[in-house]
N, C-alpha and C positions, 0 to 999 in steps of 0.2 A: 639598527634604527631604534629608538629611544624617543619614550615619550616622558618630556618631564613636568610629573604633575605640578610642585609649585610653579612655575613659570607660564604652565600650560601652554610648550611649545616641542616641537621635533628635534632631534638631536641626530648625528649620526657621527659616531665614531668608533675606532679603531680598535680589534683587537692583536696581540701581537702574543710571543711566548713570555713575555714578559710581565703580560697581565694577569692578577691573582684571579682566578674565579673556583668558588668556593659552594660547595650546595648552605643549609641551614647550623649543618653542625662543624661547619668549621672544616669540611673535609673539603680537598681539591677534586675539582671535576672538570671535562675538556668541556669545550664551547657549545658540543651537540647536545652535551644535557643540557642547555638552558633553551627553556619552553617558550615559542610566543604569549607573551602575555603576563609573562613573571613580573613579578613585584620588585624590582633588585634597589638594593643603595648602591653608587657608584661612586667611584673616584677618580678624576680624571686633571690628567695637563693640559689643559685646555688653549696653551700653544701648539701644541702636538696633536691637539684631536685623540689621546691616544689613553684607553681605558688602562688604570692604574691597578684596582681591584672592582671585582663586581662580587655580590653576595644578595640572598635571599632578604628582603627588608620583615625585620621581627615584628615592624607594626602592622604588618598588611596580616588580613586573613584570608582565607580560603575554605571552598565550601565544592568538596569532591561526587559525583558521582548526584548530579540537581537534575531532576527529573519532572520539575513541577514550578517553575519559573513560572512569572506571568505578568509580562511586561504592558505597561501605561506607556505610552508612548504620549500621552496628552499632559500627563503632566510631570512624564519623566519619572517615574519611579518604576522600581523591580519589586516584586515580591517572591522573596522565596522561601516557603515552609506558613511561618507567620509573625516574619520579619519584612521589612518593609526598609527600601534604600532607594536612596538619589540616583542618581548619573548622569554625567554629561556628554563625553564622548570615548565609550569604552573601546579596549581594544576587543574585535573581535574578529576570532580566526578557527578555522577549519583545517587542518593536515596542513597548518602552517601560512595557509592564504588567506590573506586579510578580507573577511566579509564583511556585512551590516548587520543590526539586529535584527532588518524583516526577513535576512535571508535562514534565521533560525525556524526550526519548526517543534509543536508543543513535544513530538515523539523522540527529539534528541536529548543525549546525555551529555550535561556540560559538570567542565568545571570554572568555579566563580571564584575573583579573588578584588577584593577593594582594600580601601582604610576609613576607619571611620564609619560613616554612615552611607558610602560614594561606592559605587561598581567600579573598577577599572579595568575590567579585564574579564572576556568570558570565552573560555575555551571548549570546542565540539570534540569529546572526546570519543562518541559515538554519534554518528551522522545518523540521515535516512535515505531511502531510495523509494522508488513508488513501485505498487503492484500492481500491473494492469491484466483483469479478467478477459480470456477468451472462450469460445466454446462454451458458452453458461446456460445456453437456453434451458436446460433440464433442470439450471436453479433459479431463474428468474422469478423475483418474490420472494425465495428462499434465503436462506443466511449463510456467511461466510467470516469465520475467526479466525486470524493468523496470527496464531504464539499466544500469546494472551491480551492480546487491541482487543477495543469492544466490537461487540459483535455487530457487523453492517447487514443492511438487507442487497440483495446479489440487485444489481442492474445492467443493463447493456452498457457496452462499452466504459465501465468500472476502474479506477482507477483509484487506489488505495496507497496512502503515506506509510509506511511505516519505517522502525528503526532498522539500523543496519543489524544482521548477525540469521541465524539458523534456525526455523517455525517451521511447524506443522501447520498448514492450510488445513482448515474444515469444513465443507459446505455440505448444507443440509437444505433439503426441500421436502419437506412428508418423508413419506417413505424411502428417498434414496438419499444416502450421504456417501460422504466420501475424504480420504487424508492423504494430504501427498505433502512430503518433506520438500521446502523451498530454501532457497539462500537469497538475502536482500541485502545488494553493495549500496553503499555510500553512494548519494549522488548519482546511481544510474536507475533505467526501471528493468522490473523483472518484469515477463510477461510469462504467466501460469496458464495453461486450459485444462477446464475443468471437466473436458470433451471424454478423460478417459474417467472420469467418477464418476460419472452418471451414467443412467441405464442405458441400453444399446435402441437403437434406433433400427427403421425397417421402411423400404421404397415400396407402398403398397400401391401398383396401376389398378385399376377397378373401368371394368370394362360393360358398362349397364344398357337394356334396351329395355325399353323403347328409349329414344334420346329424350331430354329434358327432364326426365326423371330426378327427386333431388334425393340428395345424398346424405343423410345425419349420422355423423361419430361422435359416440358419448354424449349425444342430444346435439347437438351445434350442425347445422348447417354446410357441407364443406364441396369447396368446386374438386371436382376429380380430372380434369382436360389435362391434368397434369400428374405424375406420382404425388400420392400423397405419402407425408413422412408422418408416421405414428413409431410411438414410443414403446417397446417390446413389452409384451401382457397382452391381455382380453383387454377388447373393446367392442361397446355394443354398438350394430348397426341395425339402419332401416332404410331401405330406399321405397320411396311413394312415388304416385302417379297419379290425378285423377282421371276416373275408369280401369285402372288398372289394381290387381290385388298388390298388397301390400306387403313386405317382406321386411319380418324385423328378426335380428338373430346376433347371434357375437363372432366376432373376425380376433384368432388368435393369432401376434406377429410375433413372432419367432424365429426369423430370418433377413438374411439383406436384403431381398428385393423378392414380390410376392406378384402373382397378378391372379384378379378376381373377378370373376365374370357374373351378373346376377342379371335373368331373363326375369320380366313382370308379364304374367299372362293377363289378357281381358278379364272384366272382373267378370260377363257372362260366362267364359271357357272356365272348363272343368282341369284345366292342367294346373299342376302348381308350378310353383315358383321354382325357379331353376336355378342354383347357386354352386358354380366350379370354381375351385381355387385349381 
């Protein structure tokens, strides 16, 4: 299939062993060298349908390994570098399958070939794939770089473009960071958790009386009817009551599942506070 730009119309014909195809310098090449999107002069019997020679066209140019494209679709122009060019209806294609321009993205690496001042032709020589974050809670807020993309802030349920090929992920939150080697295919997502870079986590049950008593970690408020999940290190507690004395101290988590019991006595009784892990 052939697009022939003077006429700006479709073409489809034949090739056979009898047709010459030839790369730039004149040398013979078989038919799988020739790229979607190539620039060719042809020559053809046009009772036969049947391609005579085909060869690289010396007027076109070409513009290899474009990273920084940035298409107007309003008024039809490409910019690439700080050249500036028309288009009307290019070809564009991916591992050989003919795409659009929205289905491009800023993170691929094309190559570009026109004449003139015109694009006809943009080829994805490196694709993207998406990366979607699991397991992030320990970076949520925190940052995450892969390869060298700019740096994003972590969020739930995360989902990151980038180019195809082999990155180091790096997610940072204060104090814990973390690197783990990924691989990002064309067109598919990868999905990374970041469950094992960050710090380790700990099922603290907390077993308090009198009931109703509340419960502050690291100052916040928190229901305990349930295991609470704290993040491995010191954390200070206090659990209150009024009429009852008041217990404040630090709970170190250090293990997968903890259970802590803290008794408040009357603030008249002379016992203290009773506190079993």
């Amino acid at each position: 299939r052939l697009y022939e730009i003077d006429k700006k119309e479709e073409l489809i014909l034949k090739l056979t062993g009898g047709s010459d195809i030839v790369d730039k310098f004149g040398r013979p090449i078989s038919v799988d060298q020739v790229e979607t999107g190539l620039i060719v002069e042809i020559g053809y019997l046009s009772g036969k349908s049947r391609i005579g020679y085909l060869k690289p066209s010396p007027e076109a140019w070409e513009y290899i390994g474009v990273n920084n494209m940035i298409i107007d679709t309003s008024e039809k122009t490409i910019k690439i570098a700080n050249s500036k060019y028309t288009y009307e209806s290019p070809v564009v294609s991916d591992n050989d399958k003919l795409i659009t321009l929205e289905d491009l993205a800023e993170q691929d690496e094309l190559t570009v070939r026109g004449l003139d001042e015109t694009v006809w032709s943009i080829r994805v020589t490196k694709g993207h794939g998406t990366v979607r974050l699991t397991e992030c809670d320990a970076f949520l807020g925190g940052s995450v770089t892969i390869g060298y993309e700019a740096v994003q802030q972590v969020a739930e349920n995360m989902i990151i473009t980038v180019r195809e090929g082999n990155y180091n992920l790096t997610a940072e939150n204060g104090e814990y960071s973390g690197t783990k080697n990924i691989t990002v295919y064309r067109n598919e997502e990868t999905v990374v958790s970041l469950g094992d870079l960050g710090p380790g986590y700990g099922q603290i049950s907390f077993d308090i009386a009198p009931f109703g008593a509340d419960l502050f970690i690291d100052g916040e408020l928190t229901t305990y009817a349930n295991p609470v999940k704290l993040v491995y290190g010191e954390h200070s507690i206090e659990v209150s009551l009024g009429g009852y004395a008041t217990y404040r101290g630090s709970l170190k988590v250090d293990s997968a599942e903890k259970r802590v019991q803290v008794i408040l006595p009357e603030l008249h009784s002379r016992e203290p506070v009773s506190v079993v892990e």
